[in-house]
C-alpha positions as CSV (number, residue, x, y, z in Angstrom):
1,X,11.4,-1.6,-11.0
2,X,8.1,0.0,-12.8
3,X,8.5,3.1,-15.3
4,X,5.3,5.6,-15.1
5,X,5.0,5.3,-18.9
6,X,4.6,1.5,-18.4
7,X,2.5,1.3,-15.8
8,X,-1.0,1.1,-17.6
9,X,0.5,-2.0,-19.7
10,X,1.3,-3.7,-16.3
11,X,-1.5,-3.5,-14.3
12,X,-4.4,-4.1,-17.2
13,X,-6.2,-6.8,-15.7
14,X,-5.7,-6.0,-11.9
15,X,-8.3,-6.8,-9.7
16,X,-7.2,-4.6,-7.6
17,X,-4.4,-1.9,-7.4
18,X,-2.6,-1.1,-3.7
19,X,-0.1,1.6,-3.3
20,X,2.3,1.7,-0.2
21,X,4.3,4.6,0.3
22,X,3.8,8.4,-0.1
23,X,6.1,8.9,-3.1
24,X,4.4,6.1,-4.6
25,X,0.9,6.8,-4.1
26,X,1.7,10.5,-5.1
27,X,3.3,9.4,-8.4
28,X,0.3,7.1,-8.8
29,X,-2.0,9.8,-8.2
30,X,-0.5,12.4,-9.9
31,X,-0.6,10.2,-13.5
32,X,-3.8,9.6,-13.4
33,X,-4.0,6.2,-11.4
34,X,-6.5,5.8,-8.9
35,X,-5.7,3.0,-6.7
36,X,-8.3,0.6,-4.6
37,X,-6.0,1.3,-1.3
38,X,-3.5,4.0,-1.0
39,X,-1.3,3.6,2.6
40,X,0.8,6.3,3.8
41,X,2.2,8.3,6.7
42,X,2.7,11.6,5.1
43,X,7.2,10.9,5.7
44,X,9.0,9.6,2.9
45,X,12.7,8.4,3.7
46,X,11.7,9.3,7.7
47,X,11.0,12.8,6.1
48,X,8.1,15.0,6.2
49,X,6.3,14.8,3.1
50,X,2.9,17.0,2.8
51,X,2.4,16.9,-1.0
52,X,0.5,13.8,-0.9
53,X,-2.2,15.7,1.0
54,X,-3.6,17.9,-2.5
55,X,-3.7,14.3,-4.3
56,X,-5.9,12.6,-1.6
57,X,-8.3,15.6,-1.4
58,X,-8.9,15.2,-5.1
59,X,-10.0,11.3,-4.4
60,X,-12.8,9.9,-3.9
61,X,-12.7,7.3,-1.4
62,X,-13.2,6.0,2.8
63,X,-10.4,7.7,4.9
64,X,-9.3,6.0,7.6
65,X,-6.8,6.0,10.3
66,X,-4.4,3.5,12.2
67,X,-1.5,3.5,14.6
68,X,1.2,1.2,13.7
69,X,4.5,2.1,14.8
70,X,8.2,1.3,12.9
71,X,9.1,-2.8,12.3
72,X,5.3,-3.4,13.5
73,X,2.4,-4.5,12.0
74,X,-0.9,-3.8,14.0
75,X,-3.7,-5.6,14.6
76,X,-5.6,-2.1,13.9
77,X,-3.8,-2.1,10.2
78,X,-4.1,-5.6,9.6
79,X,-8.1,-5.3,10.5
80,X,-8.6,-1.8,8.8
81,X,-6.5,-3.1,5.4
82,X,-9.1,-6.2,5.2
83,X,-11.9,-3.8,5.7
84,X,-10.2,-1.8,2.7
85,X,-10.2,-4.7,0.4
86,X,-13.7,-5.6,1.1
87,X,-14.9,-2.0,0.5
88,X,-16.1,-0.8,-3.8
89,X,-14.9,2.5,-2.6
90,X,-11.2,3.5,-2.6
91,X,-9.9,3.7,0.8
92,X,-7.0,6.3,1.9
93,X,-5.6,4.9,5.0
94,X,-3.6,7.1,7.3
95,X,-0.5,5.5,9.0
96,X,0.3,7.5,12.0
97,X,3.8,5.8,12.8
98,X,5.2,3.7,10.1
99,X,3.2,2.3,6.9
100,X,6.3,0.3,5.6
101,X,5.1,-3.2,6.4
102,X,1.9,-2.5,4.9
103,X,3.2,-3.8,1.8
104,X,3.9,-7.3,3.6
105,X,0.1,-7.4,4.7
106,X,-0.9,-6.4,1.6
107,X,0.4,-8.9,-0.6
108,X,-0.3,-11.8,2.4
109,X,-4.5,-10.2,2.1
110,X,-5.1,-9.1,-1.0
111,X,-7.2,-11.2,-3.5
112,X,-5.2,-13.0,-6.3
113,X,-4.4,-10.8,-9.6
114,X,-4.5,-8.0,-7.0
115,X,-1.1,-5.9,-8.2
116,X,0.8,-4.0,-4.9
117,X,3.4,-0.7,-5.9
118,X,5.4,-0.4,-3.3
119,X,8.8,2.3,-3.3
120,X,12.3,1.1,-3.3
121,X,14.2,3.6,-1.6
122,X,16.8,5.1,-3.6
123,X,16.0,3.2,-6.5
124,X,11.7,3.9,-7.6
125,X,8.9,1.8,-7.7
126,X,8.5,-2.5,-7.4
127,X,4.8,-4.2,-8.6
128,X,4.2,-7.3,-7.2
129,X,1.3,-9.5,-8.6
130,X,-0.5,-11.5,-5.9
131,X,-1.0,-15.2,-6.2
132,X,-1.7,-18.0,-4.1
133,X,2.1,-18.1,-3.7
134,X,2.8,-14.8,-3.1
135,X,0.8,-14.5,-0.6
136,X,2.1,-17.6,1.4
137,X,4.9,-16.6,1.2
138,X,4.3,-13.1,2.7
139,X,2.4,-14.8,5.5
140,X,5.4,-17.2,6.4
141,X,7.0,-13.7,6.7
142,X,4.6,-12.3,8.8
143,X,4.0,-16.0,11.0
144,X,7.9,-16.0,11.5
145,X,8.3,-12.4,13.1
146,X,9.0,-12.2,17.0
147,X,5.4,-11.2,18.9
148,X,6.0,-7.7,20.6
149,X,3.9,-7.7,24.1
């Protein structure tokens, strides 16, 4: 798990910062970190979470939207999270369904020393540091789920 006061020691040297999750993007936010790609869907634990809204007005950055509904992940996310990466903007990308896998084609797209802060319900905040292996292994993940028609 990532402490807040840490975080600035852990991601020095990022290429790029992601952050999954409302909680976690607000927390971000709200200390002063401005991530490259901040994904959320405005729920947090299934809830309704709005306070995330104030925090993304105050950023710079693309907005965009996708659908991508629970234990899915889109062809719409995968394409609009690839655009994000590409962009030298931040993007703010709207989840309307689920954002929750995000985090899996994050860490399978992102450039290497790219660092992902995704929540841990119950428990805070994880960082994952993309490398070549990470991000095989995330796309084995991702390869190995059942195809919804």
């Amino acid at each position: 798990m990532v402490d807040i006061k840490d975080l600035s020691a852990e991601i020095k040297g990022c290429r790029l910062l992601m952050a999954v999750g409302d909680m976690v993007s607000f927390t971000l936010l709200d200390n002063g970190f401005v991530p490259d790609l901040v994904i959320y869907d405005f729920k947090t634990e299934r809830r309704s979470y709005t306070s995330l809204a104030a925090k993304l007005d105050q950023m710079k950055g693309v907005r965009a939207k996708v659908a991508n509904p629970a234990g899915q992940i889109t062809t719409e996310l995968v394409r609009e999270i690839a655009l994000a990466l590409e962009r030298n903007v931040p993007t703010k990308l709207l989840v309307e369904g689920e954002e929750d896998l995000a985090a899996l084609a994050c860490a399978a797209m992102a450039p290497p020393g790219s660092c992902l802060i995704y929540g841990v319900p119950g428990k805070g905040m994880a960082m994952l540091r993309v490398d070549e292996d990470v991000a095989c292994q995330a796309r084995s993940i991702i390869y190995s789920m059942e195809e919804l028609n």
